[in-house]
PALUMMAR-554560 format. One line per field, with one value per residue (C-alpha): z, y, x; residue number from 0; residue in three letters. Coordinates in nm, 4 decimals, padded with zeros to 6 digits. Layout:
z Z  ...
y Y  ...
x X  ...
i NUM  ...
aa Ala  ...
***
This chain:
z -00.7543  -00.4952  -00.1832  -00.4290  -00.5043  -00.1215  -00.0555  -00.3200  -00.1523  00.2082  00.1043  -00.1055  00.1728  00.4117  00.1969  00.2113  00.5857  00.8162  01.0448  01.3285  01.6500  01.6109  01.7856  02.0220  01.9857  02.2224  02.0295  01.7020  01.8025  01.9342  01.5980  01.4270  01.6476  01.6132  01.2647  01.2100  01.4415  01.1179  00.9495  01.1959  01.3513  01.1780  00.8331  00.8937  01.1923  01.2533  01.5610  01.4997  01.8050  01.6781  01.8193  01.5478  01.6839  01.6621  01.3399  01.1711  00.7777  00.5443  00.1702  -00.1204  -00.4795  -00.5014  -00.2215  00.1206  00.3985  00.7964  01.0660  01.0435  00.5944  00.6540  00.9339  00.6943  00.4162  00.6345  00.7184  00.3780  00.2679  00.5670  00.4989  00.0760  00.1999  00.5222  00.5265  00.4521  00.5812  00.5272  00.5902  00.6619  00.3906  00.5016  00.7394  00.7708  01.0282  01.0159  01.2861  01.3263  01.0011  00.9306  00.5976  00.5210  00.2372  00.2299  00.0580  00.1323  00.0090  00.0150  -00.1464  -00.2348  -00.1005  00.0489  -00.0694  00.0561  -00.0624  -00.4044  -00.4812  -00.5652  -00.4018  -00.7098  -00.5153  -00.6785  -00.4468  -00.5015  -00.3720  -00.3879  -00.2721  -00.1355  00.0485  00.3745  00.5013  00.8355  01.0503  01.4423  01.7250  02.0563  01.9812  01.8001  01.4065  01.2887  00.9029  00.6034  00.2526  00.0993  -00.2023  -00.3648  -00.6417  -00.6840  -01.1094  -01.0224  -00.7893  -01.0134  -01.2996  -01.0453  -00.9835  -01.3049  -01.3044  -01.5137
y 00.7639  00.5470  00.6439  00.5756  00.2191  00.1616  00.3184  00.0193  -00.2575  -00.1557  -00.1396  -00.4432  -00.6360  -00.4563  -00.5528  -00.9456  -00.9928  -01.0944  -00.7954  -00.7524  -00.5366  -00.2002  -00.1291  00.1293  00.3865  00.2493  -00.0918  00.1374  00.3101  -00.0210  -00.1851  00.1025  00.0667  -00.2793  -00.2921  00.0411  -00.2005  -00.4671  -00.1937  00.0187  -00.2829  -00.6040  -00.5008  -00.2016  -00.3128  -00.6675  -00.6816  -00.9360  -00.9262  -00.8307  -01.0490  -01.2646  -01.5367  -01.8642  -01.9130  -01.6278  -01.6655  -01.4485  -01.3794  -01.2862  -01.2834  -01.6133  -01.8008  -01.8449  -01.8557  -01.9035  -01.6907  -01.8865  -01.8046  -01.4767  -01.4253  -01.6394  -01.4058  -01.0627  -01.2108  -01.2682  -00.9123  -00.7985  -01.0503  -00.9452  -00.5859  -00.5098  -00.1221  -00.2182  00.1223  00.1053  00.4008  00.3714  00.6536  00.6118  00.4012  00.3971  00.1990  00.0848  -00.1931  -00.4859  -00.3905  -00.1430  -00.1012  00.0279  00.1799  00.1862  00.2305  00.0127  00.1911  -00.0008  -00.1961  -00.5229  -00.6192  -00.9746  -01.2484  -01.3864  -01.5278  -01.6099  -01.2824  -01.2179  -00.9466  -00.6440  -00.4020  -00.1895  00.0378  -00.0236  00.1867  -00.0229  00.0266  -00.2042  -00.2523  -00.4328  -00.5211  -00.6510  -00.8247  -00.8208  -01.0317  -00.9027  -00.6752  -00.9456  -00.9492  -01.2963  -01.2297  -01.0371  -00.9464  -00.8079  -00.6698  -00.5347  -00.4135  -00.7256  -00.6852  -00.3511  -00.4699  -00.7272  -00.4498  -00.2284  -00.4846  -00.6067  -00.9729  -00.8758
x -00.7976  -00.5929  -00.8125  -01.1449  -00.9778  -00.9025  -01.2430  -01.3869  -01.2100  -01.2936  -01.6959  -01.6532  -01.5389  -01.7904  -02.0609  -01.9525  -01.9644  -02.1278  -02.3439  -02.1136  -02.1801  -02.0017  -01.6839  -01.6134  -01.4397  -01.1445  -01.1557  -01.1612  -00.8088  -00.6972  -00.7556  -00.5709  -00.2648  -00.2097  -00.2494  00.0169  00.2421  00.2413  00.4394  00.6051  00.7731  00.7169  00.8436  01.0594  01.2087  01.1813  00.9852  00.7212  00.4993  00.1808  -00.1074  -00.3385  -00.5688  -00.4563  -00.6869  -00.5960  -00.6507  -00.4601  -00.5423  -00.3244  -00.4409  -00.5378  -00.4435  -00.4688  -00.2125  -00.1405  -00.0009  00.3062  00.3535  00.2621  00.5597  00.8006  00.7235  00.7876  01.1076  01.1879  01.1163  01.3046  01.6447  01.5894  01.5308  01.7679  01.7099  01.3444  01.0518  00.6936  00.4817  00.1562  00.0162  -00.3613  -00.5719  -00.9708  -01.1612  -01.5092  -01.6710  -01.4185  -01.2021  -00.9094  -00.8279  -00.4469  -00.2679  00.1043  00.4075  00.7823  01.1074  01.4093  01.7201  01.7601  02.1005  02.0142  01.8091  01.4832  01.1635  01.3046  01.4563  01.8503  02.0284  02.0226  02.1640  01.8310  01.6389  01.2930  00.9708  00.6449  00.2813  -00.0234  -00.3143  -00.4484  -00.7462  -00.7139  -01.0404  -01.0035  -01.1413  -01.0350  -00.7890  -00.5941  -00.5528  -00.8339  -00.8116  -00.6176  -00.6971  -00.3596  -00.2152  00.0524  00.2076  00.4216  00.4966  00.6249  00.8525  01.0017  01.0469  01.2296  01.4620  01.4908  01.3782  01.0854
i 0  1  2  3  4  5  6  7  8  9  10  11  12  13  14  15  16  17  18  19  20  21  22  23  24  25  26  27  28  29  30  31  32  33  34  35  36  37  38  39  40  41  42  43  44  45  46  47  48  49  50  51  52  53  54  55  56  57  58  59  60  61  62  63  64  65  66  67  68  69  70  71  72  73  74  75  76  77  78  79  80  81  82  83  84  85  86  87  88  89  90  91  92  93  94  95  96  97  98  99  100  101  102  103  104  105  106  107  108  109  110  111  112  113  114  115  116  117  118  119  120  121  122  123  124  125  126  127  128  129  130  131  132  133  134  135  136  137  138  139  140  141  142  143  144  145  146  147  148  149  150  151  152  153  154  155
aa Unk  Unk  Unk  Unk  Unk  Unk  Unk  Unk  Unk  Unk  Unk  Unk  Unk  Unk  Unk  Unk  Unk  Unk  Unk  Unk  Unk  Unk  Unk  Unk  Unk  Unk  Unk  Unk  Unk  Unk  Unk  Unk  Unk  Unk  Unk  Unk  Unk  Unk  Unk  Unk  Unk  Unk  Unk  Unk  Unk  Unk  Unk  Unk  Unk  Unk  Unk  Unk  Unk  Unk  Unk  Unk  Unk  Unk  Unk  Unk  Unk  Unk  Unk  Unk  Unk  Unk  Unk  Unk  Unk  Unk  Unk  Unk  Unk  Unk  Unk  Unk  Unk  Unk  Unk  Unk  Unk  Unk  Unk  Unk  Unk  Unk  Unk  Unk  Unk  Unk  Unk  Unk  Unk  Unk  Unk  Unk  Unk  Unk  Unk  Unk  Unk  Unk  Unk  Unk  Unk  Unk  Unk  Unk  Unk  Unk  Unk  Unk  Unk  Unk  Unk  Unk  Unk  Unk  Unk  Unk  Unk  Unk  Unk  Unk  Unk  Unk  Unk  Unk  Unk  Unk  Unk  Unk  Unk  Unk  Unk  Unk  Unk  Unk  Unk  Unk  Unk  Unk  Unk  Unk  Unk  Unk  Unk  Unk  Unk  Unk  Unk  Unk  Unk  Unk  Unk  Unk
***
């Protein structure tokens, strides 16, 4: 059922834009690497070096946000979330889009965007769908399981 939903999003947003020349193969693998890097480094490690264009667009729900929000939030999940790991559970690729699936495990023993330290450990789940222009991240559609995450550390 998960990888039919991510399936869903990933043609839903196909569908919406624009015809684009394919990618090769090499940009393909590229696309994939960078966007594993969001994970791998930004939010479980801290290294925030991944390149976006300088009018990269980000969606959640129902706003919209910058490069800059976007890197305020991740290191807010990371000072809330010290011992913070995201795996990467499942990643599909498709012209200038990769579309991710992952899951974040860890404990809430700092504060940061809005949340008290709990002392809770906390395992949550999400999607990305992530647009590239040259090898650089241009657009995100993201979600997450955000009401479970506030149930699992008891502030809902």
């Amino acid at each position: 059922m998960k990888l039919f939903a991510t399936m869903l999003l990933v043609r839903l947003v196909l569908v919406t834009m624009p015809c684009v020349t394919p990618c090769s193969a090499d940009e393909t693998a590229i696309n994939k690497a960078v966007a594993k890097r969001v994970y791998e480094e930004g939010l479980s490690r801290g290294i925030f070096t991944v390149p976006y264009t300088d009018d990269f667009v980000g969606h959640g729900g129902s706003r919209t946000f910058t490069h800059e929000d976007g890197m305020n939030e991740a290191k807010g999940w990371r000072s809330a979330f010290p011992d913070l790991a995201v795996n990467v559970d499942l990643m599909v690729a498709e012209r200038d889009l990769v579309a991710v699936r992952w899951t974040a495990c860890g404990t809430n023993t700092g504060t940061g965007n809005g949340i008290p330290a709990t002392g809770r450990k906390v395992e949550v789940s999400g999607t990305a769908i992530f647009r590239f222009v040259d090898g650089k991240i241009a657009e995100e559609w993201t979600s997450a399981n955000t009401l479970g995450l506030m149930k699992q550390l008891g502030l809902r």
